[in-house]
mmCIF file of the C-alpha atoms, coordinates in Angstrom:
data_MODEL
# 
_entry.id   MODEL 
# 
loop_
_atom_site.group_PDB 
_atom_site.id 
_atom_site.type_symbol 
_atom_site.label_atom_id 
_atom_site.label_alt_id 
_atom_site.label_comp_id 
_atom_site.label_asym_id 
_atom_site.label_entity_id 
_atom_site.label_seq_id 
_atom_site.pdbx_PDB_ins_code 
_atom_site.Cartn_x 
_atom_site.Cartn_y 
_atom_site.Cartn_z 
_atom_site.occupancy 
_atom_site.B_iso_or_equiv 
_atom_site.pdbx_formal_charge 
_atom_site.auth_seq_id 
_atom_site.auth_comp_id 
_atom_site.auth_asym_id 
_atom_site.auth_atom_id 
_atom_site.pdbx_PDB_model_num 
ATOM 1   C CA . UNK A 1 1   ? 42.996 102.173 44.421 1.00 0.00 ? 1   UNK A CA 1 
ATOM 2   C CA . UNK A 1 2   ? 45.073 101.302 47.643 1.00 0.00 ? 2   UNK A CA 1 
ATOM 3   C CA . UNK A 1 3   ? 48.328 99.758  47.080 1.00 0.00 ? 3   UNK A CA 1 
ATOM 4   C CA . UNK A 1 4   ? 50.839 98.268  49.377 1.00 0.00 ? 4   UNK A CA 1 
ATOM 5   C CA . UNK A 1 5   ? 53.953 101.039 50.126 1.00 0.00 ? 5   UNK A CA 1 
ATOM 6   C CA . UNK A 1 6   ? 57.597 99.925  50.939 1.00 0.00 ? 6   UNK A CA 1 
ATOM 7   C CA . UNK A 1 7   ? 59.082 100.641 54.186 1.00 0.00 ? 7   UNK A CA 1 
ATOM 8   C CA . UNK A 1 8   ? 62.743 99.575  54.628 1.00 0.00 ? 8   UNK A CA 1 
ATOM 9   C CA . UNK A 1 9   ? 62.146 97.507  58.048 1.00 0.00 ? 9   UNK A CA 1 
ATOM 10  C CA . UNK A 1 10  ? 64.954 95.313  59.005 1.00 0.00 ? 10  UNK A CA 1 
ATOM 11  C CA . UNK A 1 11  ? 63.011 92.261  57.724 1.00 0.00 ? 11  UNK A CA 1 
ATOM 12  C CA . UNK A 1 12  ? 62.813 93.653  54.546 1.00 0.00 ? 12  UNK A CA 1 
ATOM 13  C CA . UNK A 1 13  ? 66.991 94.459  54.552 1.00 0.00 ? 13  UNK A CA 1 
ATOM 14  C CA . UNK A 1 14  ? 67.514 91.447  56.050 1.00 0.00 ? 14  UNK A CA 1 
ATOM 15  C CA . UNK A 1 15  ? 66.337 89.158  52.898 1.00 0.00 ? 15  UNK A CA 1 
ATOM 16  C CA . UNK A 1 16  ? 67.925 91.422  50.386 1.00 0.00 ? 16  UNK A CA 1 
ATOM 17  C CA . UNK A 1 17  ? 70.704 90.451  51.410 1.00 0.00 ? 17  UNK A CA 1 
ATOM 18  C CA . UNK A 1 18  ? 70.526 87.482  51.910 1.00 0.00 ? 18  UNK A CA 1 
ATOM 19  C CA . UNK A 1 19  ? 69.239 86.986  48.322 1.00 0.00 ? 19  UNK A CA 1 
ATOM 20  C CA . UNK A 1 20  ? 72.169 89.061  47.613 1.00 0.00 ? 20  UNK A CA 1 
ATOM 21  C CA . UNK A 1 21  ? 74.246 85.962  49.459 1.00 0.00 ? 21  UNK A CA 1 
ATOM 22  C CA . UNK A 1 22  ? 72.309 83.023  47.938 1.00 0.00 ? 22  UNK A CA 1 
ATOM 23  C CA . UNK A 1 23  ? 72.876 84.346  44.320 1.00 0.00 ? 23  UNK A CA 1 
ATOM 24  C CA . UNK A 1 24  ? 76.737 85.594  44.549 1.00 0.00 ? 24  UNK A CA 1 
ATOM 25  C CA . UNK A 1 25  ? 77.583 82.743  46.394 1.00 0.00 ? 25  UNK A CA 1 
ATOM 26  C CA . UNK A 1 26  ? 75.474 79.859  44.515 1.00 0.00 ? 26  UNK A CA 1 
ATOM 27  C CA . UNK A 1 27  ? 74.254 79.025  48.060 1.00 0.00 ? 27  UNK A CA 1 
ATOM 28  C CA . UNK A 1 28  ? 70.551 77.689  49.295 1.00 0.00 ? 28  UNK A CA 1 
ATOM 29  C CA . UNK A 1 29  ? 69.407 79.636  52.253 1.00 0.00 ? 29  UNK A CA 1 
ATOM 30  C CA . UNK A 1 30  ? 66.244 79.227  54.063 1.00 0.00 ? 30  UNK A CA 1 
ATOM 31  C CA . UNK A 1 31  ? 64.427 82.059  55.443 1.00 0.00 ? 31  UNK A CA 1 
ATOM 32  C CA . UNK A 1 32  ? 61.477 81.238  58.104 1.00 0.00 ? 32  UNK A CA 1 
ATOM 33  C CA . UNK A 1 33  ? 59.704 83.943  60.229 1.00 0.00 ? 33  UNK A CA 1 
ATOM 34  C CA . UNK A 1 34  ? 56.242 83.840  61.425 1.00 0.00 ? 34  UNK A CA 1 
ATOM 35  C CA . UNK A 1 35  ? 53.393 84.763  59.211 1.00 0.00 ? 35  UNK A CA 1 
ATOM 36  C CA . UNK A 1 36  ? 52.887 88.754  58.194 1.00 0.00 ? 36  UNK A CA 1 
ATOM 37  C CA . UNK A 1 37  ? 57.129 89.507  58.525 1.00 0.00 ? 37  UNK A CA 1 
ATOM 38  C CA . UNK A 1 38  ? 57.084 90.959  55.067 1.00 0.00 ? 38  UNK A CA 1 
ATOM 39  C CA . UNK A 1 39  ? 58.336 87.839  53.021 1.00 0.00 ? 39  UNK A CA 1 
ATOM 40  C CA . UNK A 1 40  ? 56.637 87.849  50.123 1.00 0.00 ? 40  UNK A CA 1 
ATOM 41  C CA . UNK A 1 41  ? 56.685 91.579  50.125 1.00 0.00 ? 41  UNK A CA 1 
ATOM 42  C CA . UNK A 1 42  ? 60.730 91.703  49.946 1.00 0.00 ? 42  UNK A CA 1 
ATOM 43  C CA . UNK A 1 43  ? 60.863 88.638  47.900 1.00 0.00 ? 43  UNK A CA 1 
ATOM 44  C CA . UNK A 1 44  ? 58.753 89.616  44.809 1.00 0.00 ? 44  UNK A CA 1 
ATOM 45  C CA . UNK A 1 45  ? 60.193 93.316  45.446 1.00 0.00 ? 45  UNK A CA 1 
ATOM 46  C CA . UNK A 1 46  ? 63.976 91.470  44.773 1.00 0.00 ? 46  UNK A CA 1 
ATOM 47  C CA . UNK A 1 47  ? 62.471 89.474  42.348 1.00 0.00 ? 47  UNK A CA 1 
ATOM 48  C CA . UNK A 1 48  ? 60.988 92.583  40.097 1.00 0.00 ? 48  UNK A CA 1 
ATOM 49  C CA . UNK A 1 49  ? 64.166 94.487  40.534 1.00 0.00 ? 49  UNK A CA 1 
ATOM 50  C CA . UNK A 1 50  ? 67.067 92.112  39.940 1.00 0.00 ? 50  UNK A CA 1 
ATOM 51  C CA . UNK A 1 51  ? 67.879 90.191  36.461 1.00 0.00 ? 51  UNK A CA 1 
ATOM 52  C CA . UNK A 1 52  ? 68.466 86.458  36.273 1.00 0.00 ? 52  UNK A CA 1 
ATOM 53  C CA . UNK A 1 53  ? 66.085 85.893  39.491 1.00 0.00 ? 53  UNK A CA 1 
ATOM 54  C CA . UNK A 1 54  ? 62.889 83.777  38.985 1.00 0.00 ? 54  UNK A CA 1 
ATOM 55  C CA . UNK A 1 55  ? 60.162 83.359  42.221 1.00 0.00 ? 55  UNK A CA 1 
ATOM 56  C CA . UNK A 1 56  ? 57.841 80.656  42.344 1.00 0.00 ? 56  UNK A CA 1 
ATOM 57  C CA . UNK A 1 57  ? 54.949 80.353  45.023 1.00 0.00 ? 57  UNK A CA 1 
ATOM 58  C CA . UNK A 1 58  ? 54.174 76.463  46.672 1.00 0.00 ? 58  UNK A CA 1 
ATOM 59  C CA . UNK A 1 59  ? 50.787 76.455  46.646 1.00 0.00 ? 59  UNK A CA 1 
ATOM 60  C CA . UNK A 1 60  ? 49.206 73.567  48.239 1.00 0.00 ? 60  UNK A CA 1 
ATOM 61  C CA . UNK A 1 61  ? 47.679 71.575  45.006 1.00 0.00 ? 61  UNK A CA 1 
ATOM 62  C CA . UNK A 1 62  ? 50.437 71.301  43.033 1.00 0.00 ? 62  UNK A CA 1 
ATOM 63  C CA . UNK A 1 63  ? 52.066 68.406  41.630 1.00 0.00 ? 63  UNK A CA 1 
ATOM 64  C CA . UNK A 1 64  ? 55.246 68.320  41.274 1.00 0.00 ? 64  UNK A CA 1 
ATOM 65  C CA . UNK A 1 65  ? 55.341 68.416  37.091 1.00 0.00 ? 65  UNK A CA 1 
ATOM 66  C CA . UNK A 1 66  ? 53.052 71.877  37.441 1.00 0.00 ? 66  UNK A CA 1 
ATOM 67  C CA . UNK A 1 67  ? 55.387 72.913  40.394 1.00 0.00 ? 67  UNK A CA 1 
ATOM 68  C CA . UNK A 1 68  ? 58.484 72.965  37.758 1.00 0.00 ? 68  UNK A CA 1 
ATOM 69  C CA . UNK A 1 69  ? 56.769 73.654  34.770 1.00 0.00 ? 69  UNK A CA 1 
ATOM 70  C CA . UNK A 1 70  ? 55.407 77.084  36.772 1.00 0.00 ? 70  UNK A CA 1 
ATOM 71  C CA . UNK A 1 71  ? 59.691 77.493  37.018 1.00 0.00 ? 71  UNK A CA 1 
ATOM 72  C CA . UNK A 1 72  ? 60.064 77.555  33.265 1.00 0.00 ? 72  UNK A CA 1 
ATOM 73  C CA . UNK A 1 73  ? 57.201 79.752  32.875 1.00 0.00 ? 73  UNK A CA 1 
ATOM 74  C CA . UNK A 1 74  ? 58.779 82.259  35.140 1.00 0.00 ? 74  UNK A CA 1 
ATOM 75  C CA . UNK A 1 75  ? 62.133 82.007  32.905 1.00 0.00 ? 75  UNK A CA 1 
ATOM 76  C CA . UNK A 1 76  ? 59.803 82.947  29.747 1.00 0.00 ? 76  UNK A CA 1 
ATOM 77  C CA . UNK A 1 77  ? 59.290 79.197  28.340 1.00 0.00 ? 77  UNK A CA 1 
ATOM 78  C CA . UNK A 1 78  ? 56.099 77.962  27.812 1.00 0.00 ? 78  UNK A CA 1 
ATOM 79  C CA . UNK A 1 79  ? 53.969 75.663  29.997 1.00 0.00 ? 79  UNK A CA 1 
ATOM 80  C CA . UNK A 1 80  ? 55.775 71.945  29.422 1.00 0.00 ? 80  UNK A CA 1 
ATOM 81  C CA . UNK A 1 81  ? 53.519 69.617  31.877 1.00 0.00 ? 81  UNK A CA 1 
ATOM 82  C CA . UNK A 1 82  ? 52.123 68.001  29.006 1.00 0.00 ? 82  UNK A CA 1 
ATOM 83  C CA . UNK A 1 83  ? 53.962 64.609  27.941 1.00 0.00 ? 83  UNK A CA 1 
ATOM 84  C CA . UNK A 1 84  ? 57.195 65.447  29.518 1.00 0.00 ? 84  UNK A CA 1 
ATOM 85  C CA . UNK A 1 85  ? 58.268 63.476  32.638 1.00 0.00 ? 85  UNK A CA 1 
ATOM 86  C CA . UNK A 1 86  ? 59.278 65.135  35.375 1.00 0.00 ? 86  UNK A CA 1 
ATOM 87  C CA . UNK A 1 87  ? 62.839 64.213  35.816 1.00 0.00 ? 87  UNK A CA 1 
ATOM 88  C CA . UNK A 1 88  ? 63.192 65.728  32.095 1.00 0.00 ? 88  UNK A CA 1 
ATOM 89  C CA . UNK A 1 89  ? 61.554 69.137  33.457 1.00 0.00 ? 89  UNK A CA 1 
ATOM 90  C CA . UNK A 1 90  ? 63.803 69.448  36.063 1.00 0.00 ? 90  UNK A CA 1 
ATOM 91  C CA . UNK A 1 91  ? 66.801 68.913  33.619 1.00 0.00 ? 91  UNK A CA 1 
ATOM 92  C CA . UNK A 1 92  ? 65.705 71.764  31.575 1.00 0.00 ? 92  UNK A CA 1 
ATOM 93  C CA . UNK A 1 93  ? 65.620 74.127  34.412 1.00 0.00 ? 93  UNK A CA 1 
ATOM 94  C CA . UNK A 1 94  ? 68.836 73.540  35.315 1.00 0.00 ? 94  UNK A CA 1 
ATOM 95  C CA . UNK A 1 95  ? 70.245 73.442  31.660 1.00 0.00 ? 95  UNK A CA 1 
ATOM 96  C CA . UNK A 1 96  ? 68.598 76.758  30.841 1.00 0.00 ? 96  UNK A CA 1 
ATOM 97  C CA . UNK A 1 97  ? 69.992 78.172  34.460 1.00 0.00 ? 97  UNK A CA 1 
ATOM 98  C CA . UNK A 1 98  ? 73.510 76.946  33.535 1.00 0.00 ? 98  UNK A CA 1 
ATOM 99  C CA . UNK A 1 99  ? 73.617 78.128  30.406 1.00 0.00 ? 99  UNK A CA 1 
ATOM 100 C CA . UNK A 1 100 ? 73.435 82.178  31.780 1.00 0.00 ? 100 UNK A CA 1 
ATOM 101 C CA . UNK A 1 101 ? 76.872 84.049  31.864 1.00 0.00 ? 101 UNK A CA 1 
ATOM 102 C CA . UNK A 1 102 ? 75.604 86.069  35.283 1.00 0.00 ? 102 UNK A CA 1 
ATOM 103 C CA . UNK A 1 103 ? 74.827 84.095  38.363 1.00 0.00 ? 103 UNK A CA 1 
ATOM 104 C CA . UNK A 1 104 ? 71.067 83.185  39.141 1.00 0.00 ? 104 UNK A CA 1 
ATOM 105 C CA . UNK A 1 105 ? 68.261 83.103  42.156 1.00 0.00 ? 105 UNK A CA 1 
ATOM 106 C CA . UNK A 1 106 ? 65.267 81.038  42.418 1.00 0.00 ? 106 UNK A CA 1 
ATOM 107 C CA . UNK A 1 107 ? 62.995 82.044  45.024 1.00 0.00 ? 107 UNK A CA 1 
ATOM 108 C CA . UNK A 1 108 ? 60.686 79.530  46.129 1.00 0.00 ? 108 UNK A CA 1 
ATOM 109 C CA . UNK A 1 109 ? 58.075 81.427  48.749 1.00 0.00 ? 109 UNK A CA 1 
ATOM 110 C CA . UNK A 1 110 ? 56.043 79.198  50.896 1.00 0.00 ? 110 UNK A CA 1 
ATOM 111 C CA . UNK A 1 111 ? 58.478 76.187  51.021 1.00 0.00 ? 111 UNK A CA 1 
ATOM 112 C CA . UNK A 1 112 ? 56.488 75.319  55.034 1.00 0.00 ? 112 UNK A CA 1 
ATOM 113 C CA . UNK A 1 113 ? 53.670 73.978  51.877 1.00 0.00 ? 113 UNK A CA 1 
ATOM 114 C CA . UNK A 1 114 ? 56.185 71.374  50.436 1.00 0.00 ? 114 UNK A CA 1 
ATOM 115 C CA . UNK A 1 115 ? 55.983 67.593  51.363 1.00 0.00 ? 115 UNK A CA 1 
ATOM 116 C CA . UNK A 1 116 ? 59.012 65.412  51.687 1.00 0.00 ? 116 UNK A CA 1 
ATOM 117 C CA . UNK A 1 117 ? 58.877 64.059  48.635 1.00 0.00 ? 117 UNK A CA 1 
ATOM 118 C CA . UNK A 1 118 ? 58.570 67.632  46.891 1.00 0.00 ? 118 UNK A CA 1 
ATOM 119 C CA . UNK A 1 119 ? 62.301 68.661  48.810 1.00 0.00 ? 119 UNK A CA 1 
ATOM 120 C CA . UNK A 1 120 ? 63.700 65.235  47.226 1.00 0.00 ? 120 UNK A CA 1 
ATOM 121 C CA . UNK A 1 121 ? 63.028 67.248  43.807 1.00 0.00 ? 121 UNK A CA 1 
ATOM 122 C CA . UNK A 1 122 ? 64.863 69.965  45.240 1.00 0.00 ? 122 UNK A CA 1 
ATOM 123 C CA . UNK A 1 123 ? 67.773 68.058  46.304 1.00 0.00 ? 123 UNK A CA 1 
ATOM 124 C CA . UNK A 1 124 ? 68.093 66.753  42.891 1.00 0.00 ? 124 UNK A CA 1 
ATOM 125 C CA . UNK A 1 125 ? 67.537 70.675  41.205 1.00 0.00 ? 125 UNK A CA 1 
ATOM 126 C CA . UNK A 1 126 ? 70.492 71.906  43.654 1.00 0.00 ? 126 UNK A CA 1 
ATOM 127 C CA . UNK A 1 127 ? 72.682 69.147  42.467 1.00 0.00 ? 127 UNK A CA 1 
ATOM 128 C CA . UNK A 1 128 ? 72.548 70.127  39.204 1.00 0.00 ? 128 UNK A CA 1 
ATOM 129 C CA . UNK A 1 129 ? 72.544 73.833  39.627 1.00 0.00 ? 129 UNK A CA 1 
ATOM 130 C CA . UNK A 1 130 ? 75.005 74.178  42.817 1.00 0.00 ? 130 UNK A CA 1 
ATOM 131 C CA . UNK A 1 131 ? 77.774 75.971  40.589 1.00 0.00 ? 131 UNK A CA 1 
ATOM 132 C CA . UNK A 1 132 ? 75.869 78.928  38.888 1.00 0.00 ? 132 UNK A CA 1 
ATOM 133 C CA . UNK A 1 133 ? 72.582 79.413  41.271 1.00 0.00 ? 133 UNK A CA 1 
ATOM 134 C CA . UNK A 1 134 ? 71.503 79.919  44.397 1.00 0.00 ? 134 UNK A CA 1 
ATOM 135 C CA . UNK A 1 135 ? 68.066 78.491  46.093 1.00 0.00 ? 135 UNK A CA 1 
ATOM 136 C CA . UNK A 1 136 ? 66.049 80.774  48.539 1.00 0.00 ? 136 UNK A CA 1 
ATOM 137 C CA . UNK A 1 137 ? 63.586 78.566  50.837 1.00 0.00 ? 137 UNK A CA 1 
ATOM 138 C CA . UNK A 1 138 ? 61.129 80.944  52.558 1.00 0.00 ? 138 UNK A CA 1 
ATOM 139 C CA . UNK A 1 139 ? 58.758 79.881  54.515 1.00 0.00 ? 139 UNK A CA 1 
ATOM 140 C CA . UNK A 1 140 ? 57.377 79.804  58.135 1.00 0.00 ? 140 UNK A CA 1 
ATOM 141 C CA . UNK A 1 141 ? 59.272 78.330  61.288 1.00 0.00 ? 141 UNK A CA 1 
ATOM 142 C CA . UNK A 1 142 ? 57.036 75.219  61.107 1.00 0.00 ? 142 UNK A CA 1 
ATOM 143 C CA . UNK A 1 143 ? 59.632 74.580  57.721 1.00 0.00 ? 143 UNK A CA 1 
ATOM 144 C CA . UNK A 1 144 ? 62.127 74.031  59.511 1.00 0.00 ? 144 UNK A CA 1 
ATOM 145 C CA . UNK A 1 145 ? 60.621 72.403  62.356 1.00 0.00 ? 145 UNK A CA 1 
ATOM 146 C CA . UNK A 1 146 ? 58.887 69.470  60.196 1.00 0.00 ? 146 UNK A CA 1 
ATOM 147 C CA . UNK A 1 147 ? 62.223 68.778  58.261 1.00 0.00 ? 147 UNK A CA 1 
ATOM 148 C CA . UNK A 1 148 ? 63.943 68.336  61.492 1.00 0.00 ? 148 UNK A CA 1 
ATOM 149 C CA . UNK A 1 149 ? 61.334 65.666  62.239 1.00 0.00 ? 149 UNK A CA 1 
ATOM 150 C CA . UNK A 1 150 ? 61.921 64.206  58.665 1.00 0.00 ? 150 UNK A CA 1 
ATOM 151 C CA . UNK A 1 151 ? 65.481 64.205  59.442 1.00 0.00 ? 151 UNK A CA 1 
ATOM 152 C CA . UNK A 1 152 ? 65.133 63.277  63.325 1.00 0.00 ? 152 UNK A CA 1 
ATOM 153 C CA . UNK A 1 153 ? 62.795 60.184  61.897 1.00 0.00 ? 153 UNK A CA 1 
ATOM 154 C CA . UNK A 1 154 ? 65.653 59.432  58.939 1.00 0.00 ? 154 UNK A CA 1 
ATOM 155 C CA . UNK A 1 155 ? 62.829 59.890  56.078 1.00 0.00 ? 155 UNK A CA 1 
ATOM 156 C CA . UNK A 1 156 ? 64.712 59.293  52.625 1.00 0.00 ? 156 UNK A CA 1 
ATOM 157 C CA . UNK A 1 157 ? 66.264 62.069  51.595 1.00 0.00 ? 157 UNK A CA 1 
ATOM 158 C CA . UNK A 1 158 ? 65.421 64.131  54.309 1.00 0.00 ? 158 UNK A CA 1 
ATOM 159 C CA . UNK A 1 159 ? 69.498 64.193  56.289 1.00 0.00 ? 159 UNK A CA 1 
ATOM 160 C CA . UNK A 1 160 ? 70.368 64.990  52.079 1.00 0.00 ? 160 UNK A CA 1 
ATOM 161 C CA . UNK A 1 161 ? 68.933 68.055  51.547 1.00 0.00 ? 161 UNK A CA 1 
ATOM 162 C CA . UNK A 1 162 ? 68.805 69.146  55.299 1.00 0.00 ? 162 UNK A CA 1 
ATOM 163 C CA . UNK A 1 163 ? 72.830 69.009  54.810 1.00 0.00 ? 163 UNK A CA 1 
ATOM 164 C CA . UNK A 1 164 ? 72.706 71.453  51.254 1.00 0.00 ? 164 UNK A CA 1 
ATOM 165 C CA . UNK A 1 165 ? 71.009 74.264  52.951 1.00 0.00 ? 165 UNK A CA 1 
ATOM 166 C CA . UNK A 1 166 ? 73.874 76.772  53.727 1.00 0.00 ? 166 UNK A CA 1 
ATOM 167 C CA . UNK A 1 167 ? 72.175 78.654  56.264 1.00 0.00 ? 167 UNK A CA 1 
ATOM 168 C CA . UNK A 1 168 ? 68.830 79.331  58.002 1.00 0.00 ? 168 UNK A CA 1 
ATOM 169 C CA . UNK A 1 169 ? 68.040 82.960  57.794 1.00 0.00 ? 169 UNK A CA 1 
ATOM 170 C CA . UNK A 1 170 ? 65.234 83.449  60.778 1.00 0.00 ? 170 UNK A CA 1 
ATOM 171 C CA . UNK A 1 171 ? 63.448 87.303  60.833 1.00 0.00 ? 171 UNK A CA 1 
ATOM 172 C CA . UNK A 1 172 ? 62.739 89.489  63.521 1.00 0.00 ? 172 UNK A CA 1 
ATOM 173 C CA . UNK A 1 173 ? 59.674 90.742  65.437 1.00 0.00 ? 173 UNK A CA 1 
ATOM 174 C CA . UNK A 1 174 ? 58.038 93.814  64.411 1.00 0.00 ? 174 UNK A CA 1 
ATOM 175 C CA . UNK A 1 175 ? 59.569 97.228  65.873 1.00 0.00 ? 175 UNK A CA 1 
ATOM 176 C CA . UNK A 1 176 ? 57.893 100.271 67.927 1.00 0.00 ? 176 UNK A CA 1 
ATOM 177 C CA . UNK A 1 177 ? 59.841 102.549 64.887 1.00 0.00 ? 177 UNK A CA 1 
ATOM 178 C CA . UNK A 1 178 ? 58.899 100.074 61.937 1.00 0.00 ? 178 UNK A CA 1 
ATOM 179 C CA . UNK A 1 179 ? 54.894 100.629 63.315 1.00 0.00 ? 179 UNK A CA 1 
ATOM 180 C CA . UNK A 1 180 ? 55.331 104.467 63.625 1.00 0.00 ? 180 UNK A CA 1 
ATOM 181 C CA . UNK A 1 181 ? 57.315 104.407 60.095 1.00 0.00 ? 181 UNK A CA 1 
ATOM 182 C CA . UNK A 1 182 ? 54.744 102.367 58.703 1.00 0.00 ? 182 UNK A CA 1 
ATOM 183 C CA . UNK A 1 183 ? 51.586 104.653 60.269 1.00 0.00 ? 183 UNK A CA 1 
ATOM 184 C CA . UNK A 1 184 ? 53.467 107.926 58.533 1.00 0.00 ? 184 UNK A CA 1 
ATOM 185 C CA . UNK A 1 185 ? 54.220 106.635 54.946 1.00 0.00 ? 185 UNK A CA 1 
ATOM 186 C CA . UNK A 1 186 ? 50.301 106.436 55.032 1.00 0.00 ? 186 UNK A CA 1 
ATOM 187 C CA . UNK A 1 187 ? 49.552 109.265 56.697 1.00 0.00 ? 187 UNK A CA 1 
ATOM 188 C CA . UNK A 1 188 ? 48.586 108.241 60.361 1.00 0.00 ? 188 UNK A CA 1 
ATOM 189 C CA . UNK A 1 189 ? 50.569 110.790 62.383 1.00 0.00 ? 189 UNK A CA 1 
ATOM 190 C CA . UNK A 1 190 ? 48.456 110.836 65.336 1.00 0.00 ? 190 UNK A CA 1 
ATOM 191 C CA . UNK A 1 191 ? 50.779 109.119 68.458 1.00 0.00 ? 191 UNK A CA 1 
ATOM 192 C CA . UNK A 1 192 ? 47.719 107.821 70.066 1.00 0.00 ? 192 UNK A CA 1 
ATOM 193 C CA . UNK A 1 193 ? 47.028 105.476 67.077 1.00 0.00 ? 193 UNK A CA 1 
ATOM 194 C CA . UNK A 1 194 ? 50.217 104.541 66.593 1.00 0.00 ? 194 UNK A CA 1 
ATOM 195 C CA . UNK A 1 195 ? 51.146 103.193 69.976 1.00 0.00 ? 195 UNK A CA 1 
ATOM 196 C CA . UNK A 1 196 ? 47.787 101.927 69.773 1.00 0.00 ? 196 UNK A CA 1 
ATOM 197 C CA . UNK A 1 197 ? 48.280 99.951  66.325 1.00 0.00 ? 197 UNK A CA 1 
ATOM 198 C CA . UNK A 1 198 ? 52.035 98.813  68.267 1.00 0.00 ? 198 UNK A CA 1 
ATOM 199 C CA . UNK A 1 199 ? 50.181 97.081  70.631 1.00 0.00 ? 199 UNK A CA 1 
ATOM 200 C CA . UNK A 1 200 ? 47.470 95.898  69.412 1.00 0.00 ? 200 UNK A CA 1 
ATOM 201 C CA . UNK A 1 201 ? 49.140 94.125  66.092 1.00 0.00 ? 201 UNK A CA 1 
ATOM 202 C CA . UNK A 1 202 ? 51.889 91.281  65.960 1.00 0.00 ? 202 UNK A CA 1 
ATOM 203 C CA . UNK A 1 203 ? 53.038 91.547  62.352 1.00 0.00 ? 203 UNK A CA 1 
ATOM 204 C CA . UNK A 1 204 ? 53.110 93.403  59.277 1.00 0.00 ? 204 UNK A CA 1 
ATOM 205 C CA . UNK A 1 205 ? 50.523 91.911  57.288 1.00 0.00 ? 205 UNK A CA 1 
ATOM 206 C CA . UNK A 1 206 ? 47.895 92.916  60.527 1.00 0.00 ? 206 UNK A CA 1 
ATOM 207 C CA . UNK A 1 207 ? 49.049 96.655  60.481 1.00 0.00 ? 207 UNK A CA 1 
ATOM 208 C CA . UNK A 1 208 ? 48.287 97.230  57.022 1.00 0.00 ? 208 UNK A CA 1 
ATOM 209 C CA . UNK A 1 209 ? 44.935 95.922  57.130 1.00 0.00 ? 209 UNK A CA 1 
ATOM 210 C CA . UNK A 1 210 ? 44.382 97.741  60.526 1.00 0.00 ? 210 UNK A CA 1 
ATOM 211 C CA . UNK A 1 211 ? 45.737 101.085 58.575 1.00 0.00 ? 211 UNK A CA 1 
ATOM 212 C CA . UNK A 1 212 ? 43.797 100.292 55.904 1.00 0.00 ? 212 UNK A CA 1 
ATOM 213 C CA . UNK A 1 213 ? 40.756 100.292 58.185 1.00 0.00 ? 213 UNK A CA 1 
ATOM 214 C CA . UNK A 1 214 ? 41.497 103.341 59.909 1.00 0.00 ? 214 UNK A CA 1 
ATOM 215 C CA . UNK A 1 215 ? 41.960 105.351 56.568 1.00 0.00 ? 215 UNK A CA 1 
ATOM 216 C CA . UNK A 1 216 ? 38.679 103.899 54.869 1.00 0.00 ? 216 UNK A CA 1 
ATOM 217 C CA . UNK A 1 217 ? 36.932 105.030 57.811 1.00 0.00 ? 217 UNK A CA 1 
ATOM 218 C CA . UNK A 1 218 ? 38.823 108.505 57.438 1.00 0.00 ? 218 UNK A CA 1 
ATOM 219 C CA . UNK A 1 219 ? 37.013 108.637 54.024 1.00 0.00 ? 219 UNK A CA 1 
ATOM 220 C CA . UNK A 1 220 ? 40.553 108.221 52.202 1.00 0.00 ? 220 UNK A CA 1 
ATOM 221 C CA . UNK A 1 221 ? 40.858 105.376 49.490 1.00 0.00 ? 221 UNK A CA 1 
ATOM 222 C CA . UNK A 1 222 ? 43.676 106.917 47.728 1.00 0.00 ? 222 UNK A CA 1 
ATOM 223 C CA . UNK A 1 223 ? 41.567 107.060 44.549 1.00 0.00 ? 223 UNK A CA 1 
# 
């Protein structure tokens, strides 16, 4: 079965440490970078390795009250949608996060997904929480171009929670050594295909699948 190998590219340093930052310095941070730069991929990696860190995924259906019940789920308590308001939901989270001894990270991947009136619910989460957690935003550059516009075109509560992000963390293009790294950890030596796969692909998620190609065609599935 074929499963996705680390390589330590400077994206991937890049938003340890700032997750590092966000949670030892109770700050909110956006991260934005273009699709394929290896967000999720660091993210749920920081996630699975660090205690007191909960990730959450925007996905484009969800209401708000499933958007922070999925929260609690990820700090072990049980799905609360049902008959609770939302303003009460949001309480808890921030009640169970400032009851912890050790400073805390939520990770919210795909924030770009989030409408305006979803980031007035994380205004009021960061209000409560600002002392013992910090917030990471990822998402693509268009998040922090269309909350610009929100801001630009005064949209309620848009200048508000503009002004509580602490930073915009942006990530960089792919390398000519992150491509050849990449090619060896799964075997591709051959030069050829690696300056090949360099110029043919603009971002991580587009090598793998174009290594992944090249090494089902080789006959090797890693079974």
């Amino acid at each position: 079965m074929n499963q996705n190998k680390l390589v330590d590219t400077q994206n991937f340093t890049i938003i340890s440490n700032t997750c590092n930052d966000a949670k030892n310095q109770s700050k909110m941070i956006a991260i934005i970078g273009y699709p394929g730069a290896g967000k999720t991929t660091a993210l749920n990696y920081y996630y699975e390795k660090n205690p007191n860190t909960y990730y959450v995924k925007v996905q484009p259906s969800m209401r708000p009250k499933i958007f922070y019940s999925t929260i609690l789920q990820s700090m072990g308590i049980p799905d609360q949608q049902n008959g609770v308001a939302l303003h009460f939901l949001i309480k808890k989270i921030a009640f169970q996060l400032n009851q912890s001894n050790e400073k805390n990270l939520l990770i919210i991947d795909e924030a770009g997904k989030f409408t305006s009136r979803m980031l007035e619910y994380i205004h009021e989460l960061r209000d409560l929480t600002s002392e013992t957690t910090g917030i990471i935003l990822a998402g693509p550059d268009y998040f922090q171009i269309n909350l610009k516009k929100w801001v630009n075109s005064n949209k309620d509560g848009m200048p508000e929670i503009y002004r509580r992000i602490n930073g915009w963390q942006p990530l960089l293009k792919m390398t000519k050594a992150e491509v050849v790294a990449m090619c060896e950890v799964y075997g591709l030596k051959n030069k050829n295909i690696q300056n090949d796969l360099f110029r043919l692909c603009t971002n991580f998620g587009e090598l793998h699948n174009r290594i992944m190609e090249i090494k089902y065609k080789e006959g090797d599935n890693d079974e």
